[in-house]
FIVO-397423 format. One record per residue (C-alpha): x, y, z; residue number from 1. Coordinates in pm, 1 decimal, always signed. Each point is the difference from the previous one (the first is absolute). Layout:
<nodes>
NODE       east      north         up   lovex
NODE          X          Y          Z     NUM
...
</nodes>
This chain:
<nodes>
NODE       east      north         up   lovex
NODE    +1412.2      +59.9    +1116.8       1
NODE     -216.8     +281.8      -15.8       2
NODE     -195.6     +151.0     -258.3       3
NODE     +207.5     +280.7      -26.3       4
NODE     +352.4     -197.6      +45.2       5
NODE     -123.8     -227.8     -267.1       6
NODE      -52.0     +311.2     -250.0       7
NODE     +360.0     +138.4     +133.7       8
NODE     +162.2     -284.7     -110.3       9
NODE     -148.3      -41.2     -345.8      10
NODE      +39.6     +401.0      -38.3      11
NODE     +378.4      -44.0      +77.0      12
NODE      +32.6     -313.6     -218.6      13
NODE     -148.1     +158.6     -260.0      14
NODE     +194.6     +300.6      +44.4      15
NODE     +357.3     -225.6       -2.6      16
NODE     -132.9     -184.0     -278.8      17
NODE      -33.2     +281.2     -198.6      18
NODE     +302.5     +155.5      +66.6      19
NODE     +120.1     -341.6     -111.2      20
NODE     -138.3       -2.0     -306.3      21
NODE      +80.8     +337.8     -144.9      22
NODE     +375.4      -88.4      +92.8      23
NODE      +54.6     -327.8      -44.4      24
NODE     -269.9     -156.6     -228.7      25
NODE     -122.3     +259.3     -177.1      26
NODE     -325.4     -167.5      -97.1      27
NODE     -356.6     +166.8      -47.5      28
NODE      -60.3      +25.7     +351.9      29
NODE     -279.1     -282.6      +44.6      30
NODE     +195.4     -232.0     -180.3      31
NODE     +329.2     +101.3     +203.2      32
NODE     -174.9      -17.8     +355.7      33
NODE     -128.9     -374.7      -72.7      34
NODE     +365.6      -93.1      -81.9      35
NODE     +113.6     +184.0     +303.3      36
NODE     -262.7     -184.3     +278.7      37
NODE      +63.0     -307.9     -211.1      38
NODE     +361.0      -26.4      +72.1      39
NODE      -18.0     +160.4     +298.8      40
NODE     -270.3     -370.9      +74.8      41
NODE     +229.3     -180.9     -182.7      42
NODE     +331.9      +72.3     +206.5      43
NODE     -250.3      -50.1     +313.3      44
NODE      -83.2     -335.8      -66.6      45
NODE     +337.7      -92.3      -74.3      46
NODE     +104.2      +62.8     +313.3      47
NODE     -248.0     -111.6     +161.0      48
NODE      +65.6     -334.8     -171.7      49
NODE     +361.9      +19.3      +82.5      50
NODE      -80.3      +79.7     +411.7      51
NODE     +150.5     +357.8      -38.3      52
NODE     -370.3     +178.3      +99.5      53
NODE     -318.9     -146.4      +90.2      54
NODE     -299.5     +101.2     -260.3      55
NODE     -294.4      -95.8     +255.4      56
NODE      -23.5     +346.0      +88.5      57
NODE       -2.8     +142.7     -323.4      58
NODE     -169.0     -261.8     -159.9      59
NODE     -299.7      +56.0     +280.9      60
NODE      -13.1     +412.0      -48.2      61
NODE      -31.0      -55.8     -395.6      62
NODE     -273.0     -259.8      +42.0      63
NODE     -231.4     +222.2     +226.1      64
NODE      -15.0     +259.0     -209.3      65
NODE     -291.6      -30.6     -214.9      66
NODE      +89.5      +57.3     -366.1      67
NODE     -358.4      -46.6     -102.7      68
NODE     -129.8     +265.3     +179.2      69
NODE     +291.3     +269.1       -6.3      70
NODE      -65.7       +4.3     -371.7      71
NODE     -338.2      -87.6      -66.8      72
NODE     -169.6     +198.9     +260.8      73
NODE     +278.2     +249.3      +15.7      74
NODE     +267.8     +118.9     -197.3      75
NODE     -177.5      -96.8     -352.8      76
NODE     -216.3     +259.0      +35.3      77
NODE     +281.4     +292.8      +12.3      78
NODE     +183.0     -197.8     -273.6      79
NODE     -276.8      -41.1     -269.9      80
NODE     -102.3     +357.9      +45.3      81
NODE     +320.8     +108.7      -65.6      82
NODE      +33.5     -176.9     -270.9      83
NODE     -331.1     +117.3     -162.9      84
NODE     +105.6     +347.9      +94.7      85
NODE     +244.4      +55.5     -272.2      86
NODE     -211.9     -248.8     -273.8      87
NODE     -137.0     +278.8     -308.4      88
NODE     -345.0      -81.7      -25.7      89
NODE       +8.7     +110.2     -386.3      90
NODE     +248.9     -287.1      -22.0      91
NODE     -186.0     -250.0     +149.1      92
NODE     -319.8      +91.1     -169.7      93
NODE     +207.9      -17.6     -330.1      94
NODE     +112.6     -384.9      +61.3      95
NODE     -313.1      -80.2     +217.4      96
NODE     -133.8     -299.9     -194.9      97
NODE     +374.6     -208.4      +20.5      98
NODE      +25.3      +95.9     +324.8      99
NODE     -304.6     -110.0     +132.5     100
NODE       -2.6     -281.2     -212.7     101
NODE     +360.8     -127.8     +155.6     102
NODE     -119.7     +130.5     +336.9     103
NODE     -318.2     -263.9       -8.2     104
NODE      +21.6     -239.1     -245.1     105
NODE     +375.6      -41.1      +28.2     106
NODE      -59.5      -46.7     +368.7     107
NODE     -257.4     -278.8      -38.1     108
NODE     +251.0     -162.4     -285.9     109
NODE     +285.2      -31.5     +183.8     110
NODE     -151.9     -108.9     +319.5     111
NODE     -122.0     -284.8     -185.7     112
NODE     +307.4      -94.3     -204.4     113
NODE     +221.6      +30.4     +295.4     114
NODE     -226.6     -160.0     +252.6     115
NODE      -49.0     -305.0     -297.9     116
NODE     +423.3      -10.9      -25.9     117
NODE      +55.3      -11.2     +345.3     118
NODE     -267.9     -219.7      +75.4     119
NODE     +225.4     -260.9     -224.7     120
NODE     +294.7      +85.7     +111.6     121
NODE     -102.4     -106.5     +350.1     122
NODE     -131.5     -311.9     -117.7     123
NODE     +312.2     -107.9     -196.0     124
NODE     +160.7      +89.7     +348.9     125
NODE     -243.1     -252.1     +210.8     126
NODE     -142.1     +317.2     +195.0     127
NODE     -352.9      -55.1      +93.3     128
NODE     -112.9     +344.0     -144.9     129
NODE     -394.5      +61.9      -66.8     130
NODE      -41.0     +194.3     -334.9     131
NODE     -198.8     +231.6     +166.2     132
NODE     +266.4      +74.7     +215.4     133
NODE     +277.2      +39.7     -320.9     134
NODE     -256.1     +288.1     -132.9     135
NODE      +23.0     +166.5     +308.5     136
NODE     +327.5      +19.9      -46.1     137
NODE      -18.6      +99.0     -320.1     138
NODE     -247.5     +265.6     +130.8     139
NODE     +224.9     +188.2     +197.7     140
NODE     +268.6      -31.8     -202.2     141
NODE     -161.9     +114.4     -323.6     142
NODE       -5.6     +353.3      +81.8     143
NODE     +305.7     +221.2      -30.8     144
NODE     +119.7     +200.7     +301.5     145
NODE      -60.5     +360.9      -35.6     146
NODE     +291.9     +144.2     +213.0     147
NODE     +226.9     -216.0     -183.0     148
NODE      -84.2      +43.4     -267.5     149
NODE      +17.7     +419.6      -32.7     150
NODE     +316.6      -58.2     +191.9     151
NODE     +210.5     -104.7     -318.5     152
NODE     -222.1     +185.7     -229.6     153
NODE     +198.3     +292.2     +132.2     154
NODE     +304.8     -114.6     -134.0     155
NODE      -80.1      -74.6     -299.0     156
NODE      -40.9     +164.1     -374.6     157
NODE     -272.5     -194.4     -155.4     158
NODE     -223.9     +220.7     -195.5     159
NODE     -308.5     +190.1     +208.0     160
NODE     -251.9     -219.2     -172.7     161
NODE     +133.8     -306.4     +155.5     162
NODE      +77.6     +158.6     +306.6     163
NODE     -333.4     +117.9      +37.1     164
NODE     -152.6     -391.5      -91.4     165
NODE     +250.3     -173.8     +258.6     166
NODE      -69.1     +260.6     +270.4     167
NODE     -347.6      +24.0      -23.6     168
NODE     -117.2     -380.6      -30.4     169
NODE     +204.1      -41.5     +299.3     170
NODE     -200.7     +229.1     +222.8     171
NODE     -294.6     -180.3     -127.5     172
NODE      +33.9     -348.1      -56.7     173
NODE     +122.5      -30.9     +396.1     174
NODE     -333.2      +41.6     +105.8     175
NODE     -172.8     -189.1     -253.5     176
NODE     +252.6     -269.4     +150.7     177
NODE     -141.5      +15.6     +351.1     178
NODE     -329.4      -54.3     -139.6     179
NODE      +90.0     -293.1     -184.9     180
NODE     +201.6      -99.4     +269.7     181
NODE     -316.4      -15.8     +264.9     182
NODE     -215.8     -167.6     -222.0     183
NODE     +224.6     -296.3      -12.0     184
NODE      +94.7      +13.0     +344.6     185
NODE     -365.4       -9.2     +110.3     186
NODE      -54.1     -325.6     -234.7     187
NODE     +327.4     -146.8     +249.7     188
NODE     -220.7      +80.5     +311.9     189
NODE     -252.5     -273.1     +144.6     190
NODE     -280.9     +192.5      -19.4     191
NODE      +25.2      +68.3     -356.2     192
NODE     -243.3     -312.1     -154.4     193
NODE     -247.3     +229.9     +238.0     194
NODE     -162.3     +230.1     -262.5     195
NODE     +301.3     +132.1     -200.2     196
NODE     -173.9      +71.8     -254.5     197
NODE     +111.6     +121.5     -368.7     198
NODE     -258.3     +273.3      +30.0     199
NODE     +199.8     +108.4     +347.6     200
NODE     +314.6      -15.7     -177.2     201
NODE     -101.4     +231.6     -252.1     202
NODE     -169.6     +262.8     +207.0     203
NODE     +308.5      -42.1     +230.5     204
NODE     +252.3     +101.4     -322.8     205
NODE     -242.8     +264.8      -70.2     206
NODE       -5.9     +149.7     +340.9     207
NODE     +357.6       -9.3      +22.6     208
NODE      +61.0     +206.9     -306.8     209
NODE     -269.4     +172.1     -121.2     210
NODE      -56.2     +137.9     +402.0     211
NODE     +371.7      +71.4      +38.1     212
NODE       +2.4     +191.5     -334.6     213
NODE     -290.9     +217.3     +151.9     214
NODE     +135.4       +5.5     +335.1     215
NODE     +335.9     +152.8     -161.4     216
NODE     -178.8     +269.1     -175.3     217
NODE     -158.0      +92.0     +269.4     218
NODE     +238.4      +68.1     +238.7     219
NODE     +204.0     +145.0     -255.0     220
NODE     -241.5     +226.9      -92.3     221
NODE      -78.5      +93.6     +367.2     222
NODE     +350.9      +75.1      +93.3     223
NODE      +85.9     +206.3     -346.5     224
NODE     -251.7     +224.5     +121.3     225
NODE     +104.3      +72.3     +369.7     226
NODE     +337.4      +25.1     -161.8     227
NODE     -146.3     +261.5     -289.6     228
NODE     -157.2     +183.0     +272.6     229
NODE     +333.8      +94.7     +207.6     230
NODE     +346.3     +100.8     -107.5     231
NODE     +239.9     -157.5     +308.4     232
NODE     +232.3     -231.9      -91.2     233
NODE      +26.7     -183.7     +365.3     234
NODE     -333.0      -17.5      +36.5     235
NODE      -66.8     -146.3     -403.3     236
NODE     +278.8     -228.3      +54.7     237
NODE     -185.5     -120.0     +339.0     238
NODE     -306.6      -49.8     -206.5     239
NODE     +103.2     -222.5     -270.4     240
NODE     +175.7     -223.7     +303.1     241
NODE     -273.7      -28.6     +141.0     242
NODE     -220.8     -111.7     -321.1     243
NODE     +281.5     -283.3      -59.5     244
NODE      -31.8     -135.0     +371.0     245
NODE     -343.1     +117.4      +57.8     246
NODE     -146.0     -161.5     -350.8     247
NODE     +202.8     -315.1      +57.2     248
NODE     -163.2      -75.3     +319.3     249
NODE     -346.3     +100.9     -106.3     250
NODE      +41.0     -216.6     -329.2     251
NODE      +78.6     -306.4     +213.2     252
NODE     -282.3      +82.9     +226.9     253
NODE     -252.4       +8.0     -277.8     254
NODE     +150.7     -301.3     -192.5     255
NODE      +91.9     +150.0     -314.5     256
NODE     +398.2      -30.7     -132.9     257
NODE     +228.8     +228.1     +200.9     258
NODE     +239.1      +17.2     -258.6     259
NODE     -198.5     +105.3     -253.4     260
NODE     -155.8     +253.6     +165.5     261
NODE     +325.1     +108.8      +94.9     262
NODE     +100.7      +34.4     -317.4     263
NODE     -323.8     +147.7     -173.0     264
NODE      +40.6     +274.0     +284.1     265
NODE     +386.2      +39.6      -70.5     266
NODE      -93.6      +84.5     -333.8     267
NODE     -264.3     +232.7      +33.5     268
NODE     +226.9     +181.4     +241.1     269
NODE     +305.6       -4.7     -233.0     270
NODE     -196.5     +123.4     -255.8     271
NODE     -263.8     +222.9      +85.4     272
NODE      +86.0      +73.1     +299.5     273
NODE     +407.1      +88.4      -83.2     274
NODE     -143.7     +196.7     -328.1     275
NODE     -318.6     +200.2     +150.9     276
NODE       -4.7      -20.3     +348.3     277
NODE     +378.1     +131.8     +140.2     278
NODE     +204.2     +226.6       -5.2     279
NODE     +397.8       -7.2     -165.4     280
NODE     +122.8       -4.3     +338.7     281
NODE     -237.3     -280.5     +109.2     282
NODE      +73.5     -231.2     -277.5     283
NODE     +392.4      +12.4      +41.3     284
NODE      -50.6      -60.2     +414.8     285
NODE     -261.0     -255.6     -129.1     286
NODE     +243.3     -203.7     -247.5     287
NODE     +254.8      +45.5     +259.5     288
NODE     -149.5     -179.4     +341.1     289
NODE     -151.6     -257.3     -221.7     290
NODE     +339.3      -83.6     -162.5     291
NODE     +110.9      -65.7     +346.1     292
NODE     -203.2     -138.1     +138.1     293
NODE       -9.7     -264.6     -275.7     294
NODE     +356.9      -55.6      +32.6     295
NODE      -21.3      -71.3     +346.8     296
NODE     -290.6     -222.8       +8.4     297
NODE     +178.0     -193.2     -283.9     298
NODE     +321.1       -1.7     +195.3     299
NODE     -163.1     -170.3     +285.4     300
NODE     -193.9     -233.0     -247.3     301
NODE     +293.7     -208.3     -210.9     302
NODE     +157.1      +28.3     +329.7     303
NODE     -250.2     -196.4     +159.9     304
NODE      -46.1     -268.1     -285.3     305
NODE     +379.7      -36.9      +35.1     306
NODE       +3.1      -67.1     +327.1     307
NODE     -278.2     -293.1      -30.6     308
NODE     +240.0     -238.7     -120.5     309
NODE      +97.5      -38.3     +299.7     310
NODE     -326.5     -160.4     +178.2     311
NODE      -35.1     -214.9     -325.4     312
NODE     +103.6     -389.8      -15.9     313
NODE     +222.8      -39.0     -339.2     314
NODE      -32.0     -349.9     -103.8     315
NODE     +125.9     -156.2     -319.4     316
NODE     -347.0     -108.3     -141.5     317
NODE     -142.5     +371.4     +102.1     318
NODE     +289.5     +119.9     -222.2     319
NODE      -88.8     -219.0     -232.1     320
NODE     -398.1     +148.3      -16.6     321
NODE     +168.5     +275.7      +18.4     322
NODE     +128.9      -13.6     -340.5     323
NODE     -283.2     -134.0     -161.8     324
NODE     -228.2     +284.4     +154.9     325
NODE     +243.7     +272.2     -124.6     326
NODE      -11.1     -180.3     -355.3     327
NODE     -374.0      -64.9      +30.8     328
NODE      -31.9     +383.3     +108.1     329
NODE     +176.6     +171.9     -314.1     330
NODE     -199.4     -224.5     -225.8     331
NODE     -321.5      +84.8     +151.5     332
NODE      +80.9     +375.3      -17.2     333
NODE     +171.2      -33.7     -351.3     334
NODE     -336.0     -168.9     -179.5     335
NODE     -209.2     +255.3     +239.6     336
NODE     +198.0     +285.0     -186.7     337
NODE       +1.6     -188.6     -353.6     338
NODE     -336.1      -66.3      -33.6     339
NODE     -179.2     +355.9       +2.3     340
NODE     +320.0     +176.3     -120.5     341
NODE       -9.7     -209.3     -289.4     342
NODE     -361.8       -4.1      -34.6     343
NODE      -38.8     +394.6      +34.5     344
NODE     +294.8      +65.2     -178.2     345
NODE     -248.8     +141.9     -319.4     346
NODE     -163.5     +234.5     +236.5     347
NODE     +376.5     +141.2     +181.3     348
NODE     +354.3      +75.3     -116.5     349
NODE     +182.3     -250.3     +256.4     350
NODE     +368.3     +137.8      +27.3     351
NODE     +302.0     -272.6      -99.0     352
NODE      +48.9     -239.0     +256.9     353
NODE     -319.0      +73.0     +183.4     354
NODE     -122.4     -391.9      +55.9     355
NODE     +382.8      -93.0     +189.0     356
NODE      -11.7     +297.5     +130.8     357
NODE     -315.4      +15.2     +186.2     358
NODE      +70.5     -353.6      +72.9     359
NODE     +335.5      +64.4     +141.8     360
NODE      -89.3     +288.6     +163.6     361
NODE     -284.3     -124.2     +180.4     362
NODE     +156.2      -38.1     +355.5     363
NODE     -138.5     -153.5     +304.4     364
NODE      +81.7     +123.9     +316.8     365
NODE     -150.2      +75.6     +421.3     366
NODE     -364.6      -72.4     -156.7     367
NODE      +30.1     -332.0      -67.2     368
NODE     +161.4     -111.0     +335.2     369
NODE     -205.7     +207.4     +153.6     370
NODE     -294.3     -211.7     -159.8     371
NODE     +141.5     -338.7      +35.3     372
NODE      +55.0     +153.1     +408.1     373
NODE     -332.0       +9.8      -37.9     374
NODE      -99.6     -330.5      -29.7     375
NODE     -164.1     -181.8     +286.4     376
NODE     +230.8     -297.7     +162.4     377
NODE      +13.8     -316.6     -202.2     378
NODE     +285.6     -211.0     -191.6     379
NODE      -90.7     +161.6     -299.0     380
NODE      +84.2     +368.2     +102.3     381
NODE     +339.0     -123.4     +107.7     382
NODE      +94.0      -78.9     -368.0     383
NODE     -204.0     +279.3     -139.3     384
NODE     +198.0     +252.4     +231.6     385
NODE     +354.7     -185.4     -123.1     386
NODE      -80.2      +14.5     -363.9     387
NODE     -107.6     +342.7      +37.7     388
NODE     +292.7     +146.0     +177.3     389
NODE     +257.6     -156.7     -253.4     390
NODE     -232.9     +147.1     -254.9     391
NODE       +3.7     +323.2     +129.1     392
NODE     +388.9      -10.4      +56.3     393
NODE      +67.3     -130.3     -392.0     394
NODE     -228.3     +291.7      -78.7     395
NODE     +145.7     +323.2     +167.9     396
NODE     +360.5     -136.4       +0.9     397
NODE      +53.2     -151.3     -387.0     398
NODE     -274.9     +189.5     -175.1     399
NODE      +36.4     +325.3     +163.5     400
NODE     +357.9       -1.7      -30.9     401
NODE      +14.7     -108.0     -398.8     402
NODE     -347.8     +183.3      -87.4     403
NODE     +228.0     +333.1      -98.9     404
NODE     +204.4     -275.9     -222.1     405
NODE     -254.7     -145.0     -163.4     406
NODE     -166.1     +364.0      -75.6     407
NODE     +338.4     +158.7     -146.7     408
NODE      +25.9     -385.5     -221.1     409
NODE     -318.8      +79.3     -119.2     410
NODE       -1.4     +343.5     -106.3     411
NODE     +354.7      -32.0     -137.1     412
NODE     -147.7     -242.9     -255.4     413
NODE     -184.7     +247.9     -157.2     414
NODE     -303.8     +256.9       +4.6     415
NODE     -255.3     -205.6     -238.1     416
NODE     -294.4      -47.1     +222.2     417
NODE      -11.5     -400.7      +56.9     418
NODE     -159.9     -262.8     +271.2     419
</nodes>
């Protein structure tokens, strides 16, 4: 297929899936287009297994299409900008040492944990499973997903102040994540008893955040004041498309964190930029194509991860690490979330419920795969890739779907601020 047939396809899939959803499911619509492609793989491979259709086909078009790259070098950028777009930089300075706290710390803390639980897990199951290759899991895992995250947030009626914690740490702590997740990955490679030094690791952190953080502002700043300077909607929209695909690529090129930049930009632009530098008319056209075009981009997303289970081998001990990684994964992000909450709780008024419910609510989603994609070929990835999927799957369908639940419990318990 063809470039363009391939996007037709996933456009119209998308499309049907929605439609779907709204009638049928009526599920926030992330949540409700997973369950869609994941039937829709599920009824495949049963009749493939039953000689009613042959998968090779479909099985061969989903594997060539290179999840890694479709969202890390492509649609992340559009969705993490959007994301920042509509984040109140009052807010986040308000909350800023939690959130960074969570967004670093937490990251680190969990990998660990989780890499450490699934490490023995997999050798109670007789896998042959290098620690260092259980932290890398734990690595990319760690980190919540951003676009699944603010997908349910929009359905729910937690207070602002939560909101505003859940949302934010999950536009940061994905990038943080990457980092984390290189480091390790380099220690996997050959090369790495070669000079990898702990002075290179640490200017290699700092690079990637302190230069994204500048690289952000920068481009931010740059494109608030072309956008000051003019009052023309199409051509202000244009520019702030351009600054999420443009900065993206130039982020990678220099080696700094995409998606921080990304976001740093987003929210100089959805600040400054929506407050001093447009016009009433170019805000509402602004809030609208970026609303779309975040909706689509997720559509095509969960449709996608969906749709992998379909070029992935299901075997009983993979379910099995399965399991233990989605068990090994909530208590990695609950004592991540525990830790500084409960250590910080002098300095901020935590809302009731807020440990279960940052723990609950921290979803996994298209990063992670996309990340374990990543991985170069070796037996190791295999497992990584399975444990991550199921992860992902547990994550978005069960903890999406009961986060609302779990919110209204809470609250109805009572207003008395409590951990």
């Amino acid at each position: 297929m063809t470039v363009f047939q391939t996007i037709a396809l996933l456009l119209t899939m998308a499309a049907f899936g929605a439609y779907v959803n709204l009638h049928i499911f009526k599920l926030p619509a992330t949540i409700g287009l997973m369950v869609f492609a994941l039937l829709l793989s599920l009824l495949a491979i049963g009749f493939n297994y039953m000689g009613i259709v042959n998968l090779s086909e479909a099985s061969f078009f989903i594997s060539q299409i290179n999840f890694s790259d479709i969202l890390l070098h492509g649609l992340l950028s559009f969705l993490l900008f959007a994301g920042a777009l509509h984040i109140n930089i009052s807010d986040l300075r308000k909350y800023r040492g939690i959130i960074m706290v969570l967004a670093t710390l937490g990251v680190v803390i969990a990998t660990f944990i989780t890499g450490s639980l699934v490490g023995w897990g997999a050798h109670m199951m007789g896998f042959s499973f290098p620690y260092v290759y259980a932290c890398l899991f734990g690595a990319l895992i760690a980190p919540t997903d951003p676009v699944a995250v603010l997908g349910i947030l929009k359905t729910t009626g937690i207070s602002k102040s939560l909101r505003v914690k859940i949302a934010s740490e999950s536009l940061l702590n994905d990038g943080v994540g990457v980092v984390v997740f290189l480091i390790i990955l380099n220690l996997t490679l050959p090369h790495h008893e070669e000079g990898f030094t702990i002075h290179e690791m640490i200017a290699s952190v700092a690079w990637e955040g302190l230069g994204s953080v500048i690289l952000g502002l920068t481009l931010g700043w740059i494109t608030f004041k072309l956008l000051e300077s003019i009052d023309d909607y199409k051509v202000e929209v244009l520019l702030t498309l351009a600054l999420a695909a443009g900065g993206y690529v130039l982020a990678e090129i220099v080696q700094v964190s995409a998606p921080i930049t990304m976001v740093i930009a987003g929210l100089v632009i959805g600040n400054h930029g929506r407050a001093l530098g447009m016009s009433d008319r170019t805000r509402t056209h602004l809030d609208m194509f970026w609303e779309l075009l975040d909706e689509i981009l997720n559509a095509v997303l969960f449709l996608l991860v969906g749709f992998e289970m379909m070029v992935i081998v299901v075997t009983k001990p993979l379910i099995i690490m399965g399991l233990i990684a989605i068990f090994a994964t909530l208590i990695g992000r609950y004592v991540s979330v525990a830790l500084p909450v409960y250590v910080m709780h002098f300095q901020y008024r935590f809302d009731r419920g807020t440990i279960p419910l940052l723990t609950w609510g921290g979803l996994r989603g298209g990063i992670s795969i996309a990340l374990a994609l990543s991985l170069p070929p070796s037996p190791e990835k295999d497992l990584i890739l399975g444990m991550t999927y199921i992860v992902v799957v547990f994550s978005v369908l069960f903890q999406g779907t009961t986060f609302q639940h779990l919110a209204r419990y809470i609250v109805s318990r009572g207003e008395k601020p409590t951990l």
